[in-house]
Each structure stands twice: as structure tokens, then as C-alpha cells.
Rosetta silent file (secondary structure, phi, psi, omega in degrees, C-alpha in Angstrom):
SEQUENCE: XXXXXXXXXXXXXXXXXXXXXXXXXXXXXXXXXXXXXXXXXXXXXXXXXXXXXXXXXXXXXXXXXXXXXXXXXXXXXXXXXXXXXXXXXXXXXXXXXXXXXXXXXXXXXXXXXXXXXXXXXXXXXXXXXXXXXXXXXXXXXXXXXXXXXXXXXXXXXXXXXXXXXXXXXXXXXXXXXXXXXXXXXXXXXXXXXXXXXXXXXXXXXXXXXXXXXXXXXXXXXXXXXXXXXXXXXXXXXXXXXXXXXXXXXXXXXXXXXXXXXXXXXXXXXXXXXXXXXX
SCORE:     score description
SCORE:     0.000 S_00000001
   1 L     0.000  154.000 -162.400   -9.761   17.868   25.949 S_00000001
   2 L  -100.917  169.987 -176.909   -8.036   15.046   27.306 S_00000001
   3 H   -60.457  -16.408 -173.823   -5.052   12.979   25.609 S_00000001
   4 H   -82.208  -24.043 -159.421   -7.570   10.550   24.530 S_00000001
   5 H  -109.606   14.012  169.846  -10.090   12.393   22.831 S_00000001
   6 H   -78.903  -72.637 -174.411   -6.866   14.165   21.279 S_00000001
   7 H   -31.205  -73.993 -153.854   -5.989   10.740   19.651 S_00000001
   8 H   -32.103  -51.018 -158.321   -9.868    9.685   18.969 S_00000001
   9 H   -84.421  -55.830  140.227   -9.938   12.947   16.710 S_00000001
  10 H     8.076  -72.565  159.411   -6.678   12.252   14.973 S_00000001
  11 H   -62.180  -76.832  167.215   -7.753    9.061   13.996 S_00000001
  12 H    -2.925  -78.566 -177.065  -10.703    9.825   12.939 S_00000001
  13 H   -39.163  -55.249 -155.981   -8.918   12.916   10.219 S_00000001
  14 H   -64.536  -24.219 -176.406   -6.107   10.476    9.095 S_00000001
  15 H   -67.450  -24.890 -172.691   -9.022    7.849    8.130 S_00000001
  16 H   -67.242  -55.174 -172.328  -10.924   10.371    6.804 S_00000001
  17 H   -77.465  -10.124  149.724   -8.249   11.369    4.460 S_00000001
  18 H   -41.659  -52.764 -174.849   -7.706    7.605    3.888 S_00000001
  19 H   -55.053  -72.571  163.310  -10.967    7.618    2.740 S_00000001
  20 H   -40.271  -50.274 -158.554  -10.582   10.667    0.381 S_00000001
  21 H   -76.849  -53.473 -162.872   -7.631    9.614   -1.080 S_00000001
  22 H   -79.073  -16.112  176.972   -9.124    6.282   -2.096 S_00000001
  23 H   -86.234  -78.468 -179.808  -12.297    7.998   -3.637 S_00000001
  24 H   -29.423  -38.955  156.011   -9.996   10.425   -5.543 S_00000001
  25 H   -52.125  -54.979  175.562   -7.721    7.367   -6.694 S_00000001
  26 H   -62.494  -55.486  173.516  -10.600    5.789   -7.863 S_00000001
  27 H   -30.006  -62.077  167.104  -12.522    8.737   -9.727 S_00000001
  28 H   -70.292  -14.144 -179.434  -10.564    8.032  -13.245 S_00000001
  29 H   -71.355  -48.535  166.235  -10.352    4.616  -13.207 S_00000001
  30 H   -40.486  -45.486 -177.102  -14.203    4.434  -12.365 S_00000001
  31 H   -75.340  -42.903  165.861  -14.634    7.471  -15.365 S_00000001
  32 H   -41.861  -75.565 -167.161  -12.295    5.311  -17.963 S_00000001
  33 H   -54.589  -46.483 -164.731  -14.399    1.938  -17.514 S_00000001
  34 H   -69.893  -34.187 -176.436  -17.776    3.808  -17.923 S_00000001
  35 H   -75.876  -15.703  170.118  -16.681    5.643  -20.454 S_00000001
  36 H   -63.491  -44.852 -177.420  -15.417    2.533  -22.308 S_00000001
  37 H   -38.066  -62.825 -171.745  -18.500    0.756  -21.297 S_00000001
  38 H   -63.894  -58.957 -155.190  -21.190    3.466  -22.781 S_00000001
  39 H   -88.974  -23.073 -174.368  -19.342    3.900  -25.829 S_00000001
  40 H   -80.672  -41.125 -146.000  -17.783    0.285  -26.530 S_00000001
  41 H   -85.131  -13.831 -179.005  -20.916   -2.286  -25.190 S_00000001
  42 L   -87.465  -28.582  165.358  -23.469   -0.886  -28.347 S_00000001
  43 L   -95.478    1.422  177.437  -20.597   -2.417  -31.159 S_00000001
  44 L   -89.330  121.039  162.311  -19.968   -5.716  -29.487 S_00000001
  45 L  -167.436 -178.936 -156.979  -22.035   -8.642  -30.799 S_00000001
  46 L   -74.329    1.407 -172.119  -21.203  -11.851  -32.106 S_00000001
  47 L  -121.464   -6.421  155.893  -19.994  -11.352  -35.664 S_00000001
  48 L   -54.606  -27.642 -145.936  -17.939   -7.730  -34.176 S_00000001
  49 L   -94.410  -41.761 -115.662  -16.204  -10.825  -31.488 S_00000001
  50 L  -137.037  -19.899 -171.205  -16.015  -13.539  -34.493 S_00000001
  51 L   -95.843  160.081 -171.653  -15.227  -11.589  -38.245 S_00000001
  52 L   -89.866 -178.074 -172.160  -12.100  -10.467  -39.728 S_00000001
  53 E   -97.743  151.209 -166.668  -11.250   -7.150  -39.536 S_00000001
  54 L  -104.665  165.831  168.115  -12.442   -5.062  -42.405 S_00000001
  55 L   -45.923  159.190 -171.826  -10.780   -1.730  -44.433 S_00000001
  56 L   -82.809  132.615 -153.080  -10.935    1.660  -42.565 S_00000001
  57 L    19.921   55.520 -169.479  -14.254    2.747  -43.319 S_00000001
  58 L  -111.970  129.182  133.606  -16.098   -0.160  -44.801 S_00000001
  59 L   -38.157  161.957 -155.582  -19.051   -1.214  -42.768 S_00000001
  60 L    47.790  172.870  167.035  -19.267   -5.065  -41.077 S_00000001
  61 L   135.930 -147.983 -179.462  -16.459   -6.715  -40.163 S_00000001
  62 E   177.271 -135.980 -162.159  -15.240   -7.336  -36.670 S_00000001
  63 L  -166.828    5.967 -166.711  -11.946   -8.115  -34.561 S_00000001
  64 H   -84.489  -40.520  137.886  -11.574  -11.418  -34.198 S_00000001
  65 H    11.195  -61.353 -179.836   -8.328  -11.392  -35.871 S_00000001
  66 H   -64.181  -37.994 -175.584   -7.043   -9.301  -33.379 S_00000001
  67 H   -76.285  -13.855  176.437   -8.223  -11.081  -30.595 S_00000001
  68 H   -63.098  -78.748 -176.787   -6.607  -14.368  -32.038 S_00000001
  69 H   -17.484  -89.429  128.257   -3.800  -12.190  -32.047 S_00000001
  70 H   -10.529  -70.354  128.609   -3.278  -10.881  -28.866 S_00000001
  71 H    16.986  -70.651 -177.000   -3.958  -14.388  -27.555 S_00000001
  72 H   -89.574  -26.489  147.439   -1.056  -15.737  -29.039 S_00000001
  73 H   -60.285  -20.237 -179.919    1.458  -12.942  -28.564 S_00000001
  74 H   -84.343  -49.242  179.179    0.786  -12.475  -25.086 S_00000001
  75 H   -31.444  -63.799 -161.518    0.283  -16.249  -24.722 S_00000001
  76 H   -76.544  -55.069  179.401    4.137  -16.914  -26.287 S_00000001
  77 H   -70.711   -3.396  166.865    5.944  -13.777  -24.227 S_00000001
  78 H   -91.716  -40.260  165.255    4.252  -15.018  -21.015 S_00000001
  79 H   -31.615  -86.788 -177.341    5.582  -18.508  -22.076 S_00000001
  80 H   -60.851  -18.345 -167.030    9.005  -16.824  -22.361 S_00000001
  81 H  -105.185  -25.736  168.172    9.159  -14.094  -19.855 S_00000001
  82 L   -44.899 -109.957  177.291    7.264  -16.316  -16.654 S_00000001
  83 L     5.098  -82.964 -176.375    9.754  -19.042  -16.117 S_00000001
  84 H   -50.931  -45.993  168.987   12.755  -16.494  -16.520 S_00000001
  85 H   -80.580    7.113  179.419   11.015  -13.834  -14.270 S_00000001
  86 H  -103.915  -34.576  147.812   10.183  -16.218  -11.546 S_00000001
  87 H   -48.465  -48.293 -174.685   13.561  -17.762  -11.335 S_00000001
  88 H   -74.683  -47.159  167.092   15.392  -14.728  -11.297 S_00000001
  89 H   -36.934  -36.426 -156.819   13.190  -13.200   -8.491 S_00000001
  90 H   -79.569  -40.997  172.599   13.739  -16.445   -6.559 S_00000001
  91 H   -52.444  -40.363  173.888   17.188  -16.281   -7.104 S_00000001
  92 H   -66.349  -18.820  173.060   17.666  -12.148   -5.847 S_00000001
  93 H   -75.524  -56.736  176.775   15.346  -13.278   -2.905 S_00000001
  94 H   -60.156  -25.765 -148.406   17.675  -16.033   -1.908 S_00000001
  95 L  -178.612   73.743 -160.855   21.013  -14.944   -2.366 S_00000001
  96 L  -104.032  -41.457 -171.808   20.386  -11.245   -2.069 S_00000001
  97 L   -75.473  -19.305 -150.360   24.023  -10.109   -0.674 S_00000001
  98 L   -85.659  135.974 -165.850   25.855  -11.481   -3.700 S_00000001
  99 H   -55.526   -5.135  159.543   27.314   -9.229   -5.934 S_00000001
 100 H   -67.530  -47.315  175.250   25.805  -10.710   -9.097 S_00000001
 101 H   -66.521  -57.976 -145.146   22.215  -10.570   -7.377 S_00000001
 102 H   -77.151  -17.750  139.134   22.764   -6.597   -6.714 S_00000001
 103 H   -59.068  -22.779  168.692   23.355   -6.080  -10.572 S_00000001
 104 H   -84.240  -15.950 -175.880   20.314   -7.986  -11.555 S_00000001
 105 H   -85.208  -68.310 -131.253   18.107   -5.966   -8.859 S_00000001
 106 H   -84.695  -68.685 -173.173   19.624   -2.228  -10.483 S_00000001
 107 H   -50.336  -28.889  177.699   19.317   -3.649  -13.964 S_00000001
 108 H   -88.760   -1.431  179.734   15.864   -5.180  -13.561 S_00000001
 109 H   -77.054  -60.242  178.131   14.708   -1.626  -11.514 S_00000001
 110 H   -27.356  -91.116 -167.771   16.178    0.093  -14.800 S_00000001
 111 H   -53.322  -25.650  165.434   14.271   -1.855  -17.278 S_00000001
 112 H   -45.541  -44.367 -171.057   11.040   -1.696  -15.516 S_00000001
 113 H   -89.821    6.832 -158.978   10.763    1.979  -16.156 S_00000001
 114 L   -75.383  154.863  176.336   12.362    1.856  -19.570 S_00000001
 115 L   -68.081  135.605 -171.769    9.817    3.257  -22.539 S_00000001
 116 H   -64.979   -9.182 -162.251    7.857    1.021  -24.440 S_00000001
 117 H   -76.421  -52.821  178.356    8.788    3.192  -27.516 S_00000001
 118 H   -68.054  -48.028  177.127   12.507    1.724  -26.675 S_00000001
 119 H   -40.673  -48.098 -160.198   11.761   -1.717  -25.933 S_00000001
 120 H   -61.285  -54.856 -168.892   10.059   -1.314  -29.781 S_00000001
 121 H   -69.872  -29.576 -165.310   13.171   -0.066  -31.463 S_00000001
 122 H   -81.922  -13.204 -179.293   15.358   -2.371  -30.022 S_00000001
 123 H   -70.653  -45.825 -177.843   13.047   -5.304  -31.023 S_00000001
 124 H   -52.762  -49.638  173.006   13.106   -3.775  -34.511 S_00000001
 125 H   -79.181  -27.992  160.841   16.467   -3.538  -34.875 S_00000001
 126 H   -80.055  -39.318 -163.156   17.737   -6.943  -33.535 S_00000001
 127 H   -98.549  -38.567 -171.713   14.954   -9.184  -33.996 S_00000001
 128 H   -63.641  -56.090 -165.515   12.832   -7.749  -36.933 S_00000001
 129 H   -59.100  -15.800  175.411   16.288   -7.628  -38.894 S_00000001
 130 H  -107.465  -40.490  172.581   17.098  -11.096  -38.137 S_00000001
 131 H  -100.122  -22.921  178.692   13.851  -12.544  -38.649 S_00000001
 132 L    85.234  154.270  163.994   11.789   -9.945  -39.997 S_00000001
 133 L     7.979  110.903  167.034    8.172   -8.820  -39.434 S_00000001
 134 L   169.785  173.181 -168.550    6.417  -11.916  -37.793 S_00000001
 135 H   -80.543  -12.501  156.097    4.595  -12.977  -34.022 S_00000001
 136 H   -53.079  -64.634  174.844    7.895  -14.215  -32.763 S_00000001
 137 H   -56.114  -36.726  169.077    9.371  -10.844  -32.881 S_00000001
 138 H   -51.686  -46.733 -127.901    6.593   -9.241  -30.950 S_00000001
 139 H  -101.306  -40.609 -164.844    6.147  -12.033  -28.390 S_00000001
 140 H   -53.023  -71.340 -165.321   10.207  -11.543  -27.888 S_00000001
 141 H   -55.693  -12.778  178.644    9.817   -7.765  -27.372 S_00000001
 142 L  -119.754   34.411  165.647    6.737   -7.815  -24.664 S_00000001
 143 L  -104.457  -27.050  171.938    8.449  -10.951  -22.961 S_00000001
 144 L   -70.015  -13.082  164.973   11.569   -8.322  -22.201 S_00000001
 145 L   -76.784  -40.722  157.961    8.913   -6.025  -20.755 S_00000001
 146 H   -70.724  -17.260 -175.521    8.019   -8.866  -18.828 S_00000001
 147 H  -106.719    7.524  151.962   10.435  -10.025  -17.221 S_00000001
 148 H   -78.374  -30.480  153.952   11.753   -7.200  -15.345 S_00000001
 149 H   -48.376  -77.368 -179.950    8.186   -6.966  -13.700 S_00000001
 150 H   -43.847  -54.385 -150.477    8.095  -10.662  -12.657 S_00000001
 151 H   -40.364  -70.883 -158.982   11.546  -10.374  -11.563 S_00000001
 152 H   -66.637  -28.288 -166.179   10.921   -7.459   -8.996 S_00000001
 153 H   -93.605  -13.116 -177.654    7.830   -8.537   -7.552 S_00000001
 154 H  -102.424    8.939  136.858    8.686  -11.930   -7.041 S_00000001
 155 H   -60.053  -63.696 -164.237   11.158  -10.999   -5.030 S_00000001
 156 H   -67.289  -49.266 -173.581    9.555   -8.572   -2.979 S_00000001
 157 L   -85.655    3.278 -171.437    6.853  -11.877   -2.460 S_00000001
 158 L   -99.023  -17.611 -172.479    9.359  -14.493   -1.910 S_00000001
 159 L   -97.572   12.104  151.803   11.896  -12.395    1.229 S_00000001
 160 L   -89.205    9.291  172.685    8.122  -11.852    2.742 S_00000001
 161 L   -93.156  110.640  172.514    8.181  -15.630    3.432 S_00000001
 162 L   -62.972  136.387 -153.573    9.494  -15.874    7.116 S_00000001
 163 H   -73.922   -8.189  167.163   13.148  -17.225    7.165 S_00000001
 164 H   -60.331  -49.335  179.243   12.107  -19.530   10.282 S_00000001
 165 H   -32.054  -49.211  175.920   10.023  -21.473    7.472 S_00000001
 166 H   -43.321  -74.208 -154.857   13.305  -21.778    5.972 S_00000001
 167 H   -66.027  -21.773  179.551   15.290  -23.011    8.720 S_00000001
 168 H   -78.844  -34.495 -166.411   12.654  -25.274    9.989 S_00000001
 169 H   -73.593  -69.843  173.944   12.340  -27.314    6.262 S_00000001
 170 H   -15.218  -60.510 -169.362   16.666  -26.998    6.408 S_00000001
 171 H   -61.094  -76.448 -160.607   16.949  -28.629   10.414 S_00000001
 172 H   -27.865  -25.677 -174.293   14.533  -31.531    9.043 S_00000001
 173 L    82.356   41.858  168.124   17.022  -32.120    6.209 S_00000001
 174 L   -85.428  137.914  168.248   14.866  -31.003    3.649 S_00000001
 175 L   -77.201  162.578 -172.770   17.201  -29.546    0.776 S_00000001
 176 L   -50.313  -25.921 -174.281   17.696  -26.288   -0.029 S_00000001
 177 L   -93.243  -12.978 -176.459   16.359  -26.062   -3.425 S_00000001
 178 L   -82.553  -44.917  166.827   13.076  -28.689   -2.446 S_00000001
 179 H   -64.315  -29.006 -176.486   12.612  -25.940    0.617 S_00000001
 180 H   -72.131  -14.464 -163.251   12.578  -23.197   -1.759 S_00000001
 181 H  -124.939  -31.090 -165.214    9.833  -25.206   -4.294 S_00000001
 182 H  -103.295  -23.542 -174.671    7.717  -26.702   -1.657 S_00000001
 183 H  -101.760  -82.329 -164.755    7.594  -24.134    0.984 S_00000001
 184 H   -62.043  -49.857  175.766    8.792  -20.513   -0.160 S_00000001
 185 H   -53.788  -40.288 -170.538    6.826  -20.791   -3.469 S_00000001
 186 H   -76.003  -38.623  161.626    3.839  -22.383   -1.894 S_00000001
 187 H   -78.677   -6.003 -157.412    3.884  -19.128    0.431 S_00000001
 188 H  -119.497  -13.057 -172.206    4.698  -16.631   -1.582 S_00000001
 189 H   -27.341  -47.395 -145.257    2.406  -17.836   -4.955 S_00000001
 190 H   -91.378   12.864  156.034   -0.576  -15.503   -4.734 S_00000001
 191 H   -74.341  -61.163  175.603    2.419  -12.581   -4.763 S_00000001
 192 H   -67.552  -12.936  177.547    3.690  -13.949   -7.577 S_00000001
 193 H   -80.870  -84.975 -145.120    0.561  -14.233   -9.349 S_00000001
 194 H   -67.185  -17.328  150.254   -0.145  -10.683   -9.040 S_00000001
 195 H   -81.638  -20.261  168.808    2.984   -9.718  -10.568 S_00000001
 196 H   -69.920  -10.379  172.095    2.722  -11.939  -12.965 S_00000001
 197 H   -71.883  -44.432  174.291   -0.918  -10.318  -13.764 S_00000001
 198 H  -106.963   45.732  150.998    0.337   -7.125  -14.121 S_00000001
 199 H   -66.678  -64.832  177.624    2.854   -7.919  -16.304 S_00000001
 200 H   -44.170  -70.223  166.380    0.422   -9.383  -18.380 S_00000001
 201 H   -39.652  -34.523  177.104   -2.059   -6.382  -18.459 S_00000001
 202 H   -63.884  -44.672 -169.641    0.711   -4.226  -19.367 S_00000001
 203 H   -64.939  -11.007 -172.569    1.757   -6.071  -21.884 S_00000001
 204 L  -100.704   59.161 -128.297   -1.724   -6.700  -23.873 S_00000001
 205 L   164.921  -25.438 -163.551   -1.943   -3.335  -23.806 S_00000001
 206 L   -90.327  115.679  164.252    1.277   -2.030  -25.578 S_00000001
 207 L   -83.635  -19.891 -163.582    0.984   -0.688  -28.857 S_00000001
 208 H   -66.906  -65.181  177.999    4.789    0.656  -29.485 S_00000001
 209 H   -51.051  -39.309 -178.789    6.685   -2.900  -29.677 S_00000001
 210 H   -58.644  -52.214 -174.033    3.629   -4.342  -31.473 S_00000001
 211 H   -50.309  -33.951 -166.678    4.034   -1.434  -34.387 S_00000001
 212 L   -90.156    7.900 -154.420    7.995   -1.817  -34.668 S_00000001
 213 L  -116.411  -27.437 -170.754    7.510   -5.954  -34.253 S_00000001
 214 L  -157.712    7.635  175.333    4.342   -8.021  -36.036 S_00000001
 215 L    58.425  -35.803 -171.130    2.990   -5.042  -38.160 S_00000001
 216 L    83.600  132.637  165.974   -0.130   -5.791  -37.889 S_00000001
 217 L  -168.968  159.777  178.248   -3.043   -7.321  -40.575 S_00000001
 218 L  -100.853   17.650  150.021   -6.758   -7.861  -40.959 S_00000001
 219 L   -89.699 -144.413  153.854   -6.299  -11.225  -41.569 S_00000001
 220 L   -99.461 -175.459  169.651   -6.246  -14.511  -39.094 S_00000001
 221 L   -26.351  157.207  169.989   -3.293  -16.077  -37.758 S_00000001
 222 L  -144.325   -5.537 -175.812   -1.266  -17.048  -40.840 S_00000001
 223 L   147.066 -167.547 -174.926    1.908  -18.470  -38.731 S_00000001
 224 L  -100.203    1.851 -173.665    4.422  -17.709  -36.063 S_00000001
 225 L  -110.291   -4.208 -143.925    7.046  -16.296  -38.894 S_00000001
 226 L  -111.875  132.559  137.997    4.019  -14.142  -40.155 S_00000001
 227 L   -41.914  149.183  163.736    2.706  -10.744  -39.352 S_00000001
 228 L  -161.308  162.651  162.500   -0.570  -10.538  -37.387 S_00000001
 229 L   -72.835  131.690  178.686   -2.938   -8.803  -36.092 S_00000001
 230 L  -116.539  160.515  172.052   -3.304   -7.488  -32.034 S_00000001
 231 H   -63.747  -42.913  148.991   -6.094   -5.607  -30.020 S_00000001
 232 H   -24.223  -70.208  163.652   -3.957   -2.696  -29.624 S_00000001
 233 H   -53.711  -17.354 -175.327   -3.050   -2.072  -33.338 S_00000001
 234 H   -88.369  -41.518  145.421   -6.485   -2.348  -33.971 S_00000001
 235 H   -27.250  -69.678 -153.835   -7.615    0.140  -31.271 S_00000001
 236 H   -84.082  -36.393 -178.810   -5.079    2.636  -32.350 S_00000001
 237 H   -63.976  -57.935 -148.366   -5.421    2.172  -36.716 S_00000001
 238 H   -72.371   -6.025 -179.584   -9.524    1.827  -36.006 S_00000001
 239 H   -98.838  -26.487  177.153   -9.145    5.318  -33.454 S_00000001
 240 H   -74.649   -7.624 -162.465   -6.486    7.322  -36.165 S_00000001
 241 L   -74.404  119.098 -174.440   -9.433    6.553  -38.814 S_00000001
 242 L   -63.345  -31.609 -169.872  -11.192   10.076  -40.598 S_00000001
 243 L   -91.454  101.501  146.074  -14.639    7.864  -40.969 S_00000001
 244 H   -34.962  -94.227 -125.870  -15.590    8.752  -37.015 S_00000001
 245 H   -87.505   -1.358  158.180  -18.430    7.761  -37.270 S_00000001
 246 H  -110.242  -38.634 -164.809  -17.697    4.062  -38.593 S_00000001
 247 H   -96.348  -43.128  164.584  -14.205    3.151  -37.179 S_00000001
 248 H   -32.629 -104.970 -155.457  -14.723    5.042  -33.443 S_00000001
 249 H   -26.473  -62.541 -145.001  -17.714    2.719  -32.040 S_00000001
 250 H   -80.114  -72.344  175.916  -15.428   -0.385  -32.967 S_00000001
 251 H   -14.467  -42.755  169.853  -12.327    1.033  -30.981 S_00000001
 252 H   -78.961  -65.374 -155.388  -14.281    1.641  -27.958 S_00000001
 253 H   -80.217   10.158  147.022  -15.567   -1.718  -28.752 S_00000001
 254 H   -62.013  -71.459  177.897  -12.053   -3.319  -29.115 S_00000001
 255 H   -24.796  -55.652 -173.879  -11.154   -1.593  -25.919 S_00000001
 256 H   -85.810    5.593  164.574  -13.651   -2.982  -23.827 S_00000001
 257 H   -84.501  -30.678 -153.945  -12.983   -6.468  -25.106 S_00000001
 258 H   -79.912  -44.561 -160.525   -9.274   -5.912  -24.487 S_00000001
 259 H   -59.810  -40.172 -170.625  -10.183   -4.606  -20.719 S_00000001
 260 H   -53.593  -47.929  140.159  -12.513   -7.887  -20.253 S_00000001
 261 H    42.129 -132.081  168.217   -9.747   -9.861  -21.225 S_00000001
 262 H   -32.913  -57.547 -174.077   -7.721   -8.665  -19.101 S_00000001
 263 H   -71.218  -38.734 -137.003  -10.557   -8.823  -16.021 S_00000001
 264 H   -92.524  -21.747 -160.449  -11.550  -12.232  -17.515 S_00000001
 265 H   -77.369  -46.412 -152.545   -7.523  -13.119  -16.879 S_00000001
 266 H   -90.253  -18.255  151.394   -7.025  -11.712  -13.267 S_00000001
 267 L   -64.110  -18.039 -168.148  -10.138  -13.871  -12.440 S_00000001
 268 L  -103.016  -39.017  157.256   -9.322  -17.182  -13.205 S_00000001
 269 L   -57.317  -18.886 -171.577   -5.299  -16.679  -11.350 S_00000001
 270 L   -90.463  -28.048 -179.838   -7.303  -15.343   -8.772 S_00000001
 271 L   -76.618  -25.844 -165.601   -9.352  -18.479   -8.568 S_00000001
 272 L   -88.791  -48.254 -179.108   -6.470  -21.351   -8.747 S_00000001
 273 L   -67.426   -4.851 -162.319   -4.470  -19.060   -6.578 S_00000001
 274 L   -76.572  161.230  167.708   -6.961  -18.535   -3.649 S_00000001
 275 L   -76.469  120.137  161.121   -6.525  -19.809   -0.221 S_00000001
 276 L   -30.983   58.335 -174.204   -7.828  -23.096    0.985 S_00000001
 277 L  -116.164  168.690  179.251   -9.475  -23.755    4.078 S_00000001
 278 L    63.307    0.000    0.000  -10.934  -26.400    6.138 S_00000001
């Protein structure tokens, strides 16, 4: 065989295992959703979506409490945790040698991986103790989960903006911080929207800071100084329940509300973010 048909067969393996890889990658996520699907989509209907949540093994009831919930804690730590992780990113992107920036990169790699279990206690012990039990304390504790996320990726999308963009807004006499908001954001946006999305998914997702932070209840909103109920706590009290056979079905069907969500989230950033042409 010749050098060519050496290559051709080469390629051919590495795509093939390209291939493989991405089927294999895929197998649990693909087994998770169905299995949420089959067992969640038979307890969803309009008064599981719309009803408070009832005692652990009392028939009727619902979630909407939770989802109210989850709405407004994610809603208030995305509030708090954007802004600050999109700023900070822009700043470690910009001004990347300075010795300030290369503590804020190692401290925000650090808190990315830190355990949600920790994040929980420390929101328990500073913020529950100063304010006590309530959706403020929560929303605090998943916006510090957030903002080590935003941080890093919007970094990562803003130094993928080529620095001739820069220097071309700069000769024109555009200023530095009006090149940085008109140009480098406007290129690097649908990067930052995907970290800010999976910020977000992690966070409406987290049960540990929710347990040590808002408590949880099976009523609705009652204020922002208040306990409340999230789709998480309810998913983990309605899956811990001994009546199986009542409290199960509505977990899976909490789940799959939480994942839609979630899908229903990364669609609508996906729409406002897409690119424009002609």
C-alpha cells in the first residue's frame, strides 16, 4: 500500500473512533432522559404543574410550589451571580498578565470544583445565621456557585475574540472600554451565553445549598425573608418517601419538569443569541 491509502485508512479508524466515542458519551444521557420520560410524563397534568404540594403520602396535590420556587431562587442568584461573572471574565480576558487577574483565575478554577455540600455549609453558617432560613439565603449560596462558572468561561469566550478587532476599534479612536462593549462582547456573546446556561442548569439542580439555605415548604411563595419551596427539595423529600408507590411517580414527575425547564431555558438564549444573516 501506498502512503496515501496508508493515510485514507487512518482517517477513516480515528473517525471511526470519533464516532464511537460520541455514541458511548451519549448512551447515559440518552438512558437518563428516557428513563425520566417513561416514568415522570404519566404524573404530569395540570393540577400535578398548578397545586400545592401535599404531605408524604397523601394522594392529589402537585408541585407548583416548587416550581414558583425554583423560579425565583434561580431567577435572584442569576440576578446576582451574571453581572459579577461577566465582568470578572471580561476583566481576566483583558488584563490577563496582571498579578491581581492571576489570583482571580486560581481562585475562580478552585471554586468551580468546590462541593456543593461546602458551598451549603458555608451559606448556613454566614448567611442563615445572619438572616436565617429564607430565599435570600439560598439565592446567595447558588449565585457563589455561579459565579466562578461565568467567570471562567467568559473568559475563555472573550481572548477568542481576535486582538486585530481590538486594535482596529483602538486606531479609529474608539475607547477602550466602548471597544470592549460594542465589539468584544458582541463577538464573544453566544460563549457567554453558554456559560451562563450551564451555570444555570447546575444550579436548578442543587439540592445541598438549598437544604442548609431556604428549608424548604409545601406552601407558595410567602416572601423573600421566608422559607420556600424548590424542585430539588421536592425531588429528593418526594424520592426519600416509604409510600413508593404514591410519592415515586411525582419525583420522576418533578424531574422531568425540572429537566424541561432547563431545555425550555437553553432554548430561548439560544434564540436571542443566534446569528443574524442577510
Amino acid at each position: 500500500m501506498n502512503g496515501y491509502t496508508i493515510r485514507k485508512i487512518k482517517d477513516r479508524i480515528m473517525v471511526s473512533l470519533a464516532y464511537l466515542a460520541l455514541v458511548i458519551a451519549l448512551i447515559p444521557l440518552v438512558s437518563i432522559l428516557m428513563e425520566t420520560v417513561l416514568r415522570g410524563a404519566p404524573a404530569i397534568n395540570l393540577s400535578f404543574l398548578t397545586e400545592r404540594i401535599p404531605p408524604l403520602g397523601q394522594a392529589g396535590g402537585g408541585i407548583g410550589p416548587a416550581i414558583q420556587g425554583t423560579l425565583i431562587v434561580v431567577g435572584i442568584a442569576s440576578m446576582i451571580g451574571v453581572p459579577i461573572g461577566v465582568f470578572s471574565g471580561i476583566y481576566l480576558a483583558e488584563f490577563r498578565e496582571t498579578k491581581l487577574a492571576s489570583v482571580a483565575r486560581f481562585l475562580a478554577d478552585v471554586s468551580t470544583n468546590m462541593p456543593s455540600i461546602v458551598i451549603g455549609i458555608f451559606g448556613w453558617a454566614l448567611i442563615v445565621t445572619a438572616i436565617g432560613w429564607s430565599v435570600i439565603a439560598g439565592a446567595i449560596a447558588l449565585a457563589i456557585m455561579v459565579i466562578p462558572i461565568i467567570t471562567r468561561t467568559t473568559e475563555e469566550a472573550v481572548k477568542l475574540v481576535p486582538v486585530t478587532m481590538r486594535e482596529a476599534a483602538l486606531a479609529l479612536g474608539v475607547p477602550r472600554w466602548k471597544t470592549t462593549i460594542t465589539i468584544v462582547l458582541s463577538s464573544a456573546k453566544k460563549g457567554i451565553a453558554t456559560g451562563i446556561l450551564l451555570s444555570i442548569a447546575r444550579i436548578s439542580g442543587e439540592t445541598a445549598p438549598l437544604l442548609l439555605t431556604i428549608l424548604g415548604s409545601r406552601f407558595w411563595f410567602g416572601g423573600f425573608t421566608e422559607p420556600t419551596a424548590a424542585l430539588p427539595l421536592t425531588i429528593f423529600n418526594f424520592s426519600q418517601s416509604p409510600y413508593s408507590a404514591i410519592d415515586w411517580p411525582r419525583a420522576w414527575g418533578a424531574s422531568m419538569v425540572l429537566i424541561l425547564m432547563i431545555l425550555g431555558i437553553n432554548v430561548v438564549v439560544r434564540y436571542f443569541t443566534r446569528e443574524k444573516y442577510g
